[in-house]
C-alpha positions in Angstrom: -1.2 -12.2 -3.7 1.2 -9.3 -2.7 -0.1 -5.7 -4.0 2.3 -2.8 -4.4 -0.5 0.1 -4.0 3.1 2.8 -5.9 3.3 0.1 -9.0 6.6 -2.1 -9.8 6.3 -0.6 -12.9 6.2 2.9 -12.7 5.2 5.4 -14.9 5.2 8.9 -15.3 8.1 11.7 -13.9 7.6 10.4 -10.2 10.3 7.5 -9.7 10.7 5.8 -6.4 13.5 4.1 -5.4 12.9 -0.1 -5.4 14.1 -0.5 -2.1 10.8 2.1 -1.5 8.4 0.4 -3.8 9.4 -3.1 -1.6 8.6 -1.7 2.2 6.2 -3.7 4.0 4.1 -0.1 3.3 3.5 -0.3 -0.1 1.8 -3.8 -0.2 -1.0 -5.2 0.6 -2.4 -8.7 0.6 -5.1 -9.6 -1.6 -7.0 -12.2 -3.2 -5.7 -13.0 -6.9 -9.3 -11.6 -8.7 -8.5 -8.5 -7.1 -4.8 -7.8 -7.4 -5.9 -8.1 -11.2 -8.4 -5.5 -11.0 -6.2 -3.1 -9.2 -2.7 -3.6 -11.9 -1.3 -0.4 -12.4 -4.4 1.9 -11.8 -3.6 5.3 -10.2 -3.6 5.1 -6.5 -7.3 6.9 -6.0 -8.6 4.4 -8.5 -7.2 1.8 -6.3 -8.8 2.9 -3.6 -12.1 3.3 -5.3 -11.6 -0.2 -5.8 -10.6 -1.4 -2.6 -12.9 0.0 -0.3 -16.4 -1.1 -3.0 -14.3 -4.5 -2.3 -14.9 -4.3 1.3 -11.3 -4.4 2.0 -9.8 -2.9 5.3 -7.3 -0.2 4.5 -6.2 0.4 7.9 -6.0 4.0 9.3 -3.0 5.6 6.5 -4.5 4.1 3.8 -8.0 4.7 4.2 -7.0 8.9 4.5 -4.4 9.5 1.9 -5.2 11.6 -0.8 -1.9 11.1 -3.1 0.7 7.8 -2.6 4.2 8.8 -2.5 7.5 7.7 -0.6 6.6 9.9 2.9 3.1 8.2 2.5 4.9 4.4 2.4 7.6 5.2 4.9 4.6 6.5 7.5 2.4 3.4 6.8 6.0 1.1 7.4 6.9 3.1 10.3 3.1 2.5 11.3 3.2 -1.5 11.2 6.6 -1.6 12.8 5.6 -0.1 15.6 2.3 -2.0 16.0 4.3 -5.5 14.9 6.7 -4.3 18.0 4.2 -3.2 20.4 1.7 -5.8 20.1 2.4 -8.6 17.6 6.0 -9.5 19.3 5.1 -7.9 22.6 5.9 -10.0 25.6 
């Protein structure tokens, strides 16, 4: 399944935009069990439960402190550049 790490439903005064909450940075594929676990924890609980889940966070995601729309653009501008560079490289 497809996990937003910043929550479709968003709470609190901090509002990102959907077209935001949607970049390929914000999610993350995971089994079903544990998309269930995560739901709309705050983001360092999420991590707490990602990484006792063995899950590779990847080099952002595995630093950040706080989850926020410079933290998704970086970790979209990230996999862009390694989807050009390597995945589609010829």
């Amino acid at each position: 399944t497809i996990e937003h790490i910043a929550p479709q439903n968003q709470k609190g005064s901090i509002k990102l935009e959907e077209k935001v909450i949607g970049q390929i940075g914000n999610l993350l594929l995971l089994k079903k069990e544990l998309n269930e676990k995560l739901r709309n924890k705050a983001f360092m609980e999420k991590i707490k439960i990602l990484k006792n889940a063995s899950v590779n966070l990847g080099p952002i995601l595995s630093t950040e402190k706080t989850w926020g729309e410079k933290e998704i653009k970086d970790r979209t501008k990230y996999y862009a550049k390694l989807a050009y560079d390597k995945v589609w490289s010829i």
